[in-house]
C-alpha positions as CSV (number, residue, x, y, z in Angstrom):
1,X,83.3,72.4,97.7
2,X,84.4,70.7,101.2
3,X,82.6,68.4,103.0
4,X,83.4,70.0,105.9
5,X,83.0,73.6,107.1
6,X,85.5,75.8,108.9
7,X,85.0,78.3,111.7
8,X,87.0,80.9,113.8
9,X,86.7,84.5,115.4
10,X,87.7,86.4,112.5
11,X,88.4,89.9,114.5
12,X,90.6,90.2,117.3
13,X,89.5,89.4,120.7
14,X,89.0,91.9,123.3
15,X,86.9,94.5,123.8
16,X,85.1,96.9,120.7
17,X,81.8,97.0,118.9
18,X,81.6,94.2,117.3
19,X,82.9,90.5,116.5
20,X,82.9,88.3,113.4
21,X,82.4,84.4,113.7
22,X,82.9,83.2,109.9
23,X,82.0,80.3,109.0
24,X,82.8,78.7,105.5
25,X,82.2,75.3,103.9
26,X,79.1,72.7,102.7
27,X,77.8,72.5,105.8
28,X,77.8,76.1,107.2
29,X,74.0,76.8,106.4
30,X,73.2,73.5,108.4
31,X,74.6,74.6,111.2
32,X,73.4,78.2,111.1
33,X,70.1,76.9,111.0
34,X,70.4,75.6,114.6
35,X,71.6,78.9,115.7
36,X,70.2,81.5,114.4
37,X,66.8,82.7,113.8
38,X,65.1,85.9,111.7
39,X,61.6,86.4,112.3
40,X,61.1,82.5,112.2
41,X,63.5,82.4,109.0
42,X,66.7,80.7,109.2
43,X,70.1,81.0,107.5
44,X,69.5,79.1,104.4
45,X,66.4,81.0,103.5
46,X,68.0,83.9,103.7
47,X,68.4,86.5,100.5
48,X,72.0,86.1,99.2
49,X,74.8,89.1,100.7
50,X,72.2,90.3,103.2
51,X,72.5,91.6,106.7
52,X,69.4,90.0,108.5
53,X,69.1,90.9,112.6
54,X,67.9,88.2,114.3
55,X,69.3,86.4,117.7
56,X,71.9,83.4,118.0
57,X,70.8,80.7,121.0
58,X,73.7,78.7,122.3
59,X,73.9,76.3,125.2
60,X,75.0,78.7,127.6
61,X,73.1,82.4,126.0
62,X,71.2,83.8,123.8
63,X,72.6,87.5,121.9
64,X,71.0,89.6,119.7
65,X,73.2,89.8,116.4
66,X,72.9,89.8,112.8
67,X,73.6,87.3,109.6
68,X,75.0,86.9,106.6
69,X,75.1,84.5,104.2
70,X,77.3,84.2,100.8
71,X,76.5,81.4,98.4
72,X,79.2,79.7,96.6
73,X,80.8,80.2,94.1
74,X,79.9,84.2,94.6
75,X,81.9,84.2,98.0
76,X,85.5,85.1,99.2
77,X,86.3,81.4,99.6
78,X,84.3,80.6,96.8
79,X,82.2,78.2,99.0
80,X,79.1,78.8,101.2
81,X,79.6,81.1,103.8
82,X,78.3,82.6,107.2
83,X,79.4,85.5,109.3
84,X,77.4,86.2,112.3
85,X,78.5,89.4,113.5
86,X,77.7,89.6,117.4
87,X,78.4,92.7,120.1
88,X,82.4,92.6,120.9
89,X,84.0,91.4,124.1
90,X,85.6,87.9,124.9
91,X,82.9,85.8,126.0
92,X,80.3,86.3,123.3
93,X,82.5,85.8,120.1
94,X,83.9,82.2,121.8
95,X,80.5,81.2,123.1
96,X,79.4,81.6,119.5
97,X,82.5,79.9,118.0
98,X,82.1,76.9,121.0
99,X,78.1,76.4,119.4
100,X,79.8,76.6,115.8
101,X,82.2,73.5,116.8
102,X,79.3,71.7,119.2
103,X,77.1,71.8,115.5
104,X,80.1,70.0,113.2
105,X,82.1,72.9,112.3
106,X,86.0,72.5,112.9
107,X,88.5,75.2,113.8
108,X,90.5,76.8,110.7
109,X,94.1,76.8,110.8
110,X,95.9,79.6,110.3
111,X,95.3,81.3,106.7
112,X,92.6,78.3,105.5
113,X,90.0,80.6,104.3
114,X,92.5,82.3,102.3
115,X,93.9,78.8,101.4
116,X,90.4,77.8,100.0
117,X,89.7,80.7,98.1
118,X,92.9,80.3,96.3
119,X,92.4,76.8,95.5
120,X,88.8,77.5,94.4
121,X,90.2,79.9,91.9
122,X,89.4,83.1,94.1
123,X,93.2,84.5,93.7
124,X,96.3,83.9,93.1
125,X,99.2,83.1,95.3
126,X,100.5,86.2,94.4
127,X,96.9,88.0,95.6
128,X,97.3,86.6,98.8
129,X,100.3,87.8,99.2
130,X,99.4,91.3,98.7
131,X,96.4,90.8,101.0
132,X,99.1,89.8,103.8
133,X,101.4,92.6,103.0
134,X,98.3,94.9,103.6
135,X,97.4,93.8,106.7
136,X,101.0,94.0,108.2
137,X,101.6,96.8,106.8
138,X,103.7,99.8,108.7
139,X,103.3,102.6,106.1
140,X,101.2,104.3,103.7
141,X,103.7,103.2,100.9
142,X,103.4,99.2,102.3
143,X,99.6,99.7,102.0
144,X,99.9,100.7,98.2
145,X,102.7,98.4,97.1
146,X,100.3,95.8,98.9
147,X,97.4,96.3,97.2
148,X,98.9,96.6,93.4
149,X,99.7,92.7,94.4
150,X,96.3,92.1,95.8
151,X,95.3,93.9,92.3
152,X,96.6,91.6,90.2
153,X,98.9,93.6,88.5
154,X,102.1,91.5,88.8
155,X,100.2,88.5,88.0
156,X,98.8,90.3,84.6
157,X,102.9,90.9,83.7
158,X,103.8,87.4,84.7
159,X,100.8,86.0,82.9
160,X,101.7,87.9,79.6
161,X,105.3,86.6,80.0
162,X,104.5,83.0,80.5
163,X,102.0,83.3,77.3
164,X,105.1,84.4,75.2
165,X,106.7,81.4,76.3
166,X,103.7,79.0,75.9
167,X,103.8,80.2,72.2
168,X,107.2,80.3,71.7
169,X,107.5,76.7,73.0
170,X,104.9,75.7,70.1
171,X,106.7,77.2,67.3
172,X,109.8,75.2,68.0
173,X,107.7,72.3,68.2
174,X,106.1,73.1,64.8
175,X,108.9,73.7,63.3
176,X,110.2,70.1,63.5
177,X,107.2,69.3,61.9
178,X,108.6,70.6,58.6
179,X,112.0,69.8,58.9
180,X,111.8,70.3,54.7
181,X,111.3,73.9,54.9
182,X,114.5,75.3,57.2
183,X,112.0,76.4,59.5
184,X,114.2,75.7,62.3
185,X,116.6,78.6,61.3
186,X,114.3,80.9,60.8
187,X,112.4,79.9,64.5
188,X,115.4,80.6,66.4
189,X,116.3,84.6,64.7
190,X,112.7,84.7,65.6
191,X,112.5,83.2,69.2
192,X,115.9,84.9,69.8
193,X,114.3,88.2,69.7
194,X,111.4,87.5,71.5
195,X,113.0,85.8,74.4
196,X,115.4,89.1,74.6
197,X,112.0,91.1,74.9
198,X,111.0,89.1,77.9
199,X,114.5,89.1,79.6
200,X,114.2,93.1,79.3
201,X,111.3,93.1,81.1
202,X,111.9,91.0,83.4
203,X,115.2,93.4,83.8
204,X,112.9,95.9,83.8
205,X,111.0,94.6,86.9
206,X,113.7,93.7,88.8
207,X,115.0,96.8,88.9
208,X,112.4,98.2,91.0
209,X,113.5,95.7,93.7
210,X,115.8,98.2,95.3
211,X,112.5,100.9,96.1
212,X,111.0,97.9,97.0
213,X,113.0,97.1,99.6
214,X,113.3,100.5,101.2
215,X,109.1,100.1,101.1
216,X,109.2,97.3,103.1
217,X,112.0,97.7,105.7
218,X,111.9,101.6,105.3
219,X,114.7,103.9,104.5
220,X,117.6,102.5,107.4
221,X,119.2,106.1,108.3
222,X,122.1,105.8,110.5
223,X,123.2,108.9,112.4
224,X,126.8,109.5,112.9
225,X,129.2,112.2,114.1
226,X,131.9,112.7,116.9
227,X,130.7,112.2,120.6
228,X,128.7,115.4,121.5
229,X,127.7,117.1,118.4
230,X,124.0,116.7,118.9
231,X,123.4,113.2,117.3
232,X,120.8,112.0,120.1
233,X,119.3,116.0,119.6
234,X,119.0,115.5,115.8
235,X,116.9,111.8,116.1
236,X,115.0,113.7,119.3
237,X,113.6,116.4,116.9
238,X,112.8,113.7,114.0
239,X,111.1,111.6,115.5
240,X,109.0,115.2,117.5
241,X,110.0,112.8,121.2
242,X,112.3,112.5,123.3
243,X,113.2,109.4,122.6
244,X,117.6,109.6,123.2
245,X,118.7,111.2,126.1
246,X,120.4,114.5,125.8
247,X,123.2,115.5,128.3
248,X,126.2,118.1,127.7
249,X,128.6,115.0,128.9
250,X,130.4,113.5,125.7
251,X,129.8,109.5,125.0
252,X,126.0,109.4,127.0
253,X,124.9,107.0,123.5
254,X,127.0,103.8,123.9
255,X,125.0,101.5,121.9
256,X,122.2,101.4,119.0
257,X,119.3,103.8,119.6
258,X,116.6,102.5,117.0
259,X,113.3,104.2,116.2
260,X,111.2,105.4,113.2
261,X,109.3,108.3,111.6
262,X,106.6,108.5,108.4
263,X,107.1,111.1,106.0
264,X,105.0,111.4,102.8
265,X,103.8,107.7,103.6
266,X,107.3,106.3,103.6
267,X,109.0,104.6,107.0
268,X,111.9,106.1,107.6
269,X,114.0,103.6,110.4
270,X,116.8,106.0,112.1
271,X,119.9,104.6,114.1
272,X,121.4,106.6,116.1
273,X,125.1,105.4,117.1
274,X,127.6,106.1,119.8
275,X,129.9,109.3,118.8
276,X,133.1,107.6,116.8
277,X,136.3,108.5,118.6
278,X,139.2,106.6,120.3
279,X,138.5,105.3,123.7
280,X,139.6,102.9,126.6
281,X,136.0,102.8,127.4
282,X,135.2,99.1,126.5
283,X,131.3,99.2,126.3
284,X,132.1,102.5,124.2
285,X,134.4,101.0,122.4
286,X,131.5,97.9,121.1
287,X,129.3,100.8,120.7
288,X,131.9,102.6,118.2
289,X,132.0,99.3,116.2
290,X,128.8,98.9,115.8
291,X,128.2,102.5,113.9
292,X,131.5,101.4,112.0
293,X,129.3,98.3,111.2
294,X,126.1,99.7,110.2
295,X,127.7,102.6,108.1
296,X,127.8,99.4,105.3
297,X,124.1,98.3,105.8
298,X,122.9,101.9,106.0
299,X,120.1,103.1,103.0
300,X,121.6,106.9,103.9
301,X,124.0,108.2,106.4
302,X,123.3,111.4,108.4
303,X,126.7,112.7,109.4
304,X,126.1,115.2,112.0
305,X,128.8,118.5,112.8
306,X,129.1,120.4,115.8
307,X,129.0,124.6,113.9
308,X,129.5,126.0,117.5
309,X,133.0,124.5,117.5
310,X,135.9,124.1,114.9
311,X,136.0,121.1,112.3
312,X,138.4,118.9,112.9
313,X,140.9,116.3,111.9
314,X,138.4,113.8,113.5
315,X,135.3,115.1,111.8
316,X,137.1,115.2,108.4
317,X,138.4,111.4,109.0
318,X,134.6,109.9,109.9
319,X,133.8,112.1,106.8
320,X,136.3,109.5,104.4
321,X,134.5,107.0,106.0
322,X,131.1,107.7,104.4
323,X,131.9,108.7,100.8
324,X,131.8,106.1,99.0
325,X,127.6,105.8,100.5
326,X,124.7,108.0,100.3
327,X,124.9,110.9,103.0
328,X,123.4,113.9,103.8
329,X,126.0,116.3,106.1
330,X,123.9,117.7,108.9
331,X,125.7,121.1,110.5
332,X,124.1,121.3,113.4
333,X,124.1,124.4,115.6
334,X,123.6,126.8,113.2
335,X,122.8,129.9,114.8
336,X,125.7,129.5,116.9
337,X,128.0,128.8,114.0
338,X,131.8,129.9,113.4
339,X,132.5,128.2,110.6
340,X,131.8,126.7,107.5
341,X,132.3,124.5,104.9
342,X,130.6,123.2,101.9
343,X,129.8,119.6,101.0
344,X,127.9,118.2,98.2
345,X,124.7,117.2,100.0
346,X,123.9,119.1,103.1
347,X,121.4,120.7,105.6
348,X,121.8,123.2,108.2
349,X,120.0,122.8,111.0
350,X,119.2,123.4,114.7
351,X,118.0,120.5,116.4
352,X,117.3,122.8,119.7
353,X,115.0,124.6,117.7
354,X,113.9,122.1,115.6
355,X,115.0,124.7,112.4
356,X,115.5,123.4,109.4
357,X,114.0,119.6,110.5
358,X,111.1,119.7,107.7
359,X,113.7,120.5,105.4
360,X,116.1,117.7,106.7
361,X,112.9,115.0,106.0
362,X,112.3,116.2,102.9
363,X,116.1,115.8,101.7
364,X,116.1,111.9,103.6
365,X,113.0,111.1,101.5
366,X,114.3,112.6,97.8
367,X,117.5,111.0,98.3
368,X,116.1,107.5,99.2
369,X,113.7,107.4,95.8
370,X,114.8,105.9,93.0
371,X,113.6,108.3,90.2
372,X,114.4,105.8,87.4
373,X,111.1,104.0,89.1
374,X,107.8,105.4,87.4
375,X,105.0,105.8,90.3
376,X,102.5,104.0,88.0
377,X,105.2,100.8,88.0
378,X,104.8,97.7,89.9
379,X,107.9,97.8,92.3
380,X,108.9,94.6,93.6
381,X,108.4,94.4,97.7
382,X,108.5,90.8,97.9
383,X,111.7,88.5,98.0
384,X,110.2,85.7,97.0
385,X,108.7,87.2,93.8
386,X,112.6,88.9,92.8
387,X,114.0,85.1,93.3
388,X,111.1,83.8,90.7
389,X,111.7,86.5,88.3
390,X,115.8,86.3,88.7
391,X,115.7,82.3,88.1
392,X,113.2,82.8,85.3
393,X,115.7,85.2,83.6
394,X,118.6,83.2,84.4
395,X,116.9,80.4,82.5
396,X,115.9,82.3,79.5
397,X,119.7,84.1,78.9
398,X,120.7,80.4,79.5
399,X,118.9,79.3,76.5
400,X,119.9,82.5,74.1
401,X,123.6,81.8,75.1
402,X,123.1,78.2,72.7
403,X,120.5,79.2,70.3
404,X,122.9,79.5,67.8
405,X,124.9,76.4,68.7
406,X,122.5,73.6,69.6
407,X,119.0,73.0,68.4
408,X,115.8,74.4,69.3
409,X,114.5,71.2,71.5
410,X,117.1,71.9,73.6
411,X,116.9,75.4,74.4
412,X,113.3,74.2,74.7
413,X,114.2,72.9,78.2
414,X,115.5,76.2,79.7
415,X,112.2,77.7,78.3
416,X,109.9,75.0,80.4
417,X,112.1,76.2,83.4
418,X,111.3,79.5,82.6
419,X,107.6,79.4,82.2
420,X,107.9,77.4,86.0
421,X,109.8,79.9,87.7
422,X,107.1,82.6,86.8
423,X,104.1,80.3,87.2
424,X,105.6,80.3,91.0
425,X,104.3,83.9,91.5
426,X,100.8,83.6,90.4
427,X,100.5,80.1,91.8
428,X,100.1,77.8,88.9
429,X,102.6,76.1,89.3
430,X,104.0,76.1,93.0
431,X,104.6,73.0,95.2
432,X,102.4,72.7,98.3
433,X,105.3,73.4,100.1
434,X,106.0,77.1,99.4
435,X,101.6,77.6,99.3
436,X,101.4,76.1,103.0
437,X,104.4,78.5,104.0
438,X,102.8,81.7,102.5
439,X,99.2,80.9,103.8
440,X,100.8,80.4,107.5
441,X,101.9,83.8,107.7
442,X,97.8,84.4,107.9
443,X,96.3,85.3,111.4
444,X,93.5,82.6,112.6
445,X,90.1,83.7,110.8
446,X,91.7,84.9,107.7
């Protein structure tokens, strides 16, 4: 337990109905004894995890508020704690805080009651990690993949894994033990299919990495078309604003237009992009090769027609420019259409009238699953997690490429580089270096 006790305003500041001044550390009950007061009871007489209503005296006001207290280890830090939670506003949470640090408390940095409860055993790094990813979440889908981390549930997979390993590890040192009894040989058929056990699920893991990403950043759907076919309409009715402006005069988008939707819990981030053509017009001209550019970073392409007027050499030549991606043909204009022509995934819509938008969203979200990805599975949101598990893997295929050739004790190296790679997600065995980086990421208070 620390000697000495943290404090900060663990809600954000401004006005609302309440405030929460958290306190954590040895000395925490100390120095809500010379604030607080319950019917002439004081902090550390109180009844463990409950809510007494009582008032705080500082050196500048007194508020009516109530108290907390959580004794260690049954806490979220795992040490003593206090939270006074006070009426909201500015001025009453920082008066509190200013008596907290006038009594021996210290400010927390960034993340430190997070810090403390994962080196008091609370979590693991990977916990926290999920805790963070919950709180900046952006969609419904962030929030879940968030919490399965906060869970535990890729620790329980890496935990397993590194277990294997552990035991694995001791039956090549056993059998140098009994060098008499060609143990040796029959260790490595052994540890050879075990090891390819672990490599599949590893495999098996990092394949939900590509879901993951679209999770995290969203599905990136780029608009494109000729200038004028109702690009700027099309992200207008998505997004149910009017976010682009709309004009009957060819070329009005000349840069990026960036904005998002949710749909089913998943982000979808559009881009809509100046109409690709030839032009003098300079500024047009960037604008044109920036949609050329994002066409190759794009999740899904939405390559919008004009039905009102004929298709043309020009539509059919920013059409080769998409196959080889994932697109969804958008005809536009529909109930003014006088032509038409099939493609292999398309919608038909009116972006004027907003017909056949709900069945536009539902086609984006389809397409962007991966439906090899089970919706019980862990998916992977989190880069540094895929780089553990794709160096842990890369250690492990190391060692089954010499099985056969060298002996065990030296595979046995590649193994212990293995086991470290996934200790890095659950924490166990992660320098100070990468802990301090993810606990930073924390807001003051957390």
């Amino acid at each position: 337990m620390n000697e000495d006790s943290i404090v900060a305003i663990s809600t954000p500041i401004g006005n609302g109905g309440i405030s929460i001044v958290r306190l954590s550390g040895n000395t925490c009950f100390s120095i809500a004894d010379k604030m607080f007061t319950s019917k002439k009871q004081q902090p550390s007489s109180f009844e463990d995890r409950k809510l007494y209503l009582g008032t705080i005296t500082t050196s500048q006001f007194k508020e009516k508020a109530l108290c907390v207290i959580f004794k260690a280890p049954n806490s979220y830090t795992g040490e003593n704690m206090v939270e006074f939670q006070c009426h909201g506003g500015v001025k009453i949470a920082q008066g509190i805080l200013r008596e907290c640090l006038q009594n021996g408390a210290r400010m927390a940095k960034n993340g430190e009651f997070s810090m403390r409860a994962f080196l008091n055993g609370k979590m693991t790094l990977e916990e926290t990690e999920g805790m963070i990813d919950m709180i900046q979440a952006k969609s419904d889908a962030e929030v879940r993949a968030g919490y399965a981390l906060l869970n535990g549930e890729l620790s329980k997979k890496t935990t397993v894994m590194q277990n294997e390993l552990t035991d694995i590890l001791a039956d090549i040192e056993v059998s140098f033990d009994y060098p008499e009894q060609d143990m040796e040989y029959t260790t490595a058929q052994k540890t050879k299919q075990r090891l390819q056990q672990i490599v599949k699920d590893i495999t098996s893991l990092l394949q939900t990495s590509h879901q993951g990403k679209i999770i995290k950043h969203g599905i990136q759907t780029l608009i494109v078309g000729k200038p004028n076919v109702g690009k700027s309409s099309l992200l207008n009715a998505l997004l149910g604003e009017e976010k682009a402006i709309v004009t009957s005069i060819a070329g009005t988008t000349r840069d990026i237009v960036e904005d998002s939707y949710e749909y089913k819990g998943l982000r979808v981030e559009l881009i809509d992009t100046a109409g690709i053509h030839e032009t003098e017009d300079v500024v047009e001209k960037l604008g044109i090769d920036k949609a050329k550019k994002y066409i190759n970073q794009a999740d899904i392409i939405l390559f919008v027609l004009d039905m009102s007027v004929p298709y043309t050499k020009k539509d059919e030549a920013i059409y080769q420019l998409i196959q080889n991606k994932k697109y969804i043909v958008v005809k536009n204009k529909q109930d003014a259409k006088i032509w038409d022509k099939n493609f292999t995934h398309q919608v038909e819509i009116s972006a004027l009238t907003k017909q056949g938008i709900n069945e536009l969203k539902e086609k984006i979200y389809t397409y962007a699953q991966d439906t090899s990805v089970s919706q019980n599975e862990i998916i992977l949101t989190n880069e540094r997690h895929i780089a553990c598990l794709q160096q842990a893997k890369q250690n492990i295929e190391n060692a089954l490429q010499t099985i056969d050739e060298i002996s065990l004790d030296a595979i046995s190296v590649d193994l212990h580089l293995a086991w470290e790679a996934l200790g890095e997600i659950t924490g166990t065995t992660a320098n100070e270096e990468i802990i301090t980086a993810i606990f930073s990421k924390y807001c003051l208070g957390k």
